[in-house]
BAMARTOR-741530 format. One record per residue (C-alpha): residue number from 1; residue in three letters; x, y, z. Coordinates in pm, 1 decimal. Layout:
BEGIN
{node NUM "ALA" {X Y Z}},
...
! end
This chain:
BEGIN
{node 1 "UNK" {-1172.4 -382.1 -195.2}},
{node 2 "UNK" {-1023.5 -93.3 -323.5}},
{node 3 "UNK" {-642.1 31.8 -487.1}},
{node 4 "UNK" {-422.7 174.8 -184.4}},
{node 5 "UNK" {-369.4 478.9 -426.6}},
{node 6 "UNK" {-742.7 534.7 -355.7}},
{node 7 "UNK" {-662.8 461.3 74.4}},
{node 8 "UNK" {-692.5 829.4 206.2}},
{node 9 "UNK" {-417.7 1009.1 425.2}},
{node 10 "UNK" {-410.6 830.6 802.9}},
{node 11 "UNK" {-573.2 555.9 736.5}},
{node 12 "UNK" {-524.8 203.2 790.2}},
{node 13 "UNK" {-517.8 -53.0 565.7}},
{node 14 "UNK" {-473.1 -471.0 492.8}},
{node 15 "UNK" {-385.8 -570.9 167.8}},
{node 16 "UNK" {-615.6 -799.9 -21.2}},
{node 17 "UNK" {-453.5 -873.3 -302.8}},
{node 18 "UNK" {-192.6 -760.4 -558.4}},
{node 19 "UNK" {-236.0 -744.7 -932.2}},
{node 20 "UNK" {-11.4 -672.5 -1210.0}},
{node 21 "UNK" {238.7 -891.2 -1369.6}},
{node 22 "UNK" {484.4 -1186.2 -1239.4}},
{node 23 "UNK" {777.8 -897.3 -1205.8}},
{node 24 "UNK" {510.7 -605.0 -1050.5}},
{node 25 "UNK" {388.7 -866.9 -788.3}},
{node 26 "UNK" {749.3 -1004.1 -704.0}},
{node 27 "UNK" {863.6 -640.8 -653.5}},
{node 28 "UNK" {584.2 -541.1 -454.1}},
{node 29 "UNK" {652.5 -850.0 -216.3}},
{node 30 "UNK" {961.8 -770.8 -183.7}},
{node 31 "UNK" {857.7 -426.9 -4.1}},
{node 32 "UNK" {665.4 -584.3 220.4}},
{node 33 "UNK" {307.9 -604.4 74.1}},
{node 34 "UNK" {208.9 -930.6 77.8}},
{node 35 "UNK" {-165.4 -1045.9 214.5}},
{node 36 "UNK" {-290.4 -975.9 520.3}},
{node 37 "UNK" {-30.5 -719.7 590.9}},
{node 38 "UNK" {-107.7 -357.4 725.1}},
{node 39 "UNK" {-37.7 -26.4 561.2}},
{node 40 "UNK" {-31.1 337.6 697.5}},
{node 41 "UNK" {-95.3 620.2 454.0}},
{node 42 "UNK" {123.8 886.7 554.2}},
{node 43 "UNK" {61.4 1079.9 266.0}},
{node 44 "UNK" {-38.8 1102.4 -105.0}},
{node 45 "UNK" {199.8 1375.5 -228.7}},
{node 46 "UNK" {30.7 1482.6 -517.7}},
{node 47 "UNK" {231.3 1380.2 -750.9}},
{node 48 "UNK" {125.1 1087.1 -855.0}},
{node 49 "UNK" {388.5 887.1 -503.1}},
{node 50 "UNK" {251.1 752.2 -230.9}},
{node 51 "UNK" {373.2 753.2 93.4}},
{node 52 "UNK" {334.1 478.3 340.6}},
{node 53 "UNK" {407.0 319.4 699.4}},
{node 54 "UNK" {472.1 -57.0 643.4}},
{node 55 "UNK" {653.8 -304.4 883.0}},
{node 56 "UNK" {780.6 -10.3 1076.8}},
{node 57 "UNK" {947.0 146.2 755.9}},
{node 58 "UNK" {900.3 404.5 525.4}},
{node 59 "UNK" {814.8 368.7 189.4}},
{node 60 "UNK" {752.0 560.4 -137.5}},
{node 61 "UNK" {569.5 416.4 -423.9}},
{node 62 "UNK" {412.8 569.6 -737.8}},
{node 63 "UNK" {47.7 563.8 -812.3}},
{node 64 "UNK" {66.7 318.3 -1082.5}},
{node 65 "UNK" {231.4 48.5 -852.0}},
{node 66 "UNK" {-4.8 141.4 -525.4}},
{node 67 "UNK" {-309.4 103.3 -789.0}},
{node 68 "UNK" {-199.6 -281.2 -835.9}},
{node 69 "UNK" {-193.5 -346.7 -441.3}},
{node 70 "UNK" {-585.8 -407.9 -370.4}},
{node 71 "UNK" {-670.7 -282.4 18.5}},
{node 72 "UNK" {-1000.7 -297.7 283.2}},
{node 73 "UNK" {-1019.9 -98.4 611.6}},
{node 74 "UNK" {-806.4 -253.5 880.5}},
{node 75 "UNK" {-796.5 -168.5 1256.3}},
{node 76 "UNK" {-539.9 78.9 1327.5}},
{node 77 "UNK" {-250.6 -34.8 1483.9}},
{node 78 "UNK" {70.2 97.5 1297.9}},
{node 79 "UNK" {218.1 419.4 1481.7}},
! end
């Protein structure tokens, strides 16, 4: 298990778990990253946002709240 800010550009990824407080984990659920969902990196900008395919959308996130979303190597699936 590793943080998706750590998930390198292209790859695909299922989270594991997610960390942080009560509010963190709430907001992060409400974007879609909940367990045994799959995430795209599109891109890690460089600074400090990453970009990611989830559930067909788009979505930015900063490193400090893709550090708190724990990922392992899924099969590759999202477009």
């Amino acid at each position: 298990m590793l943080p998706l800010s750590f998930a390198k550009n292209g790859e695909t990824v299922m989270v594991a778990k997610i960390g942080g407080s009560e509010d963190v984990r709430k907001h992060l659920e409400d974007l879609g990253f909940v367990v045994g969902s799959r995430v795209k990196i599109i891109s890690q900008t460089g600074n400090g946002n990453v970009i990611v395919n989830l559930k067909e959308s788009r979505l930015a996130i900063t490193d400090q709240m893709a550090a708190k979303v724990q990922v392992v190597p899924s099969e590759p699936d999202i477009k």
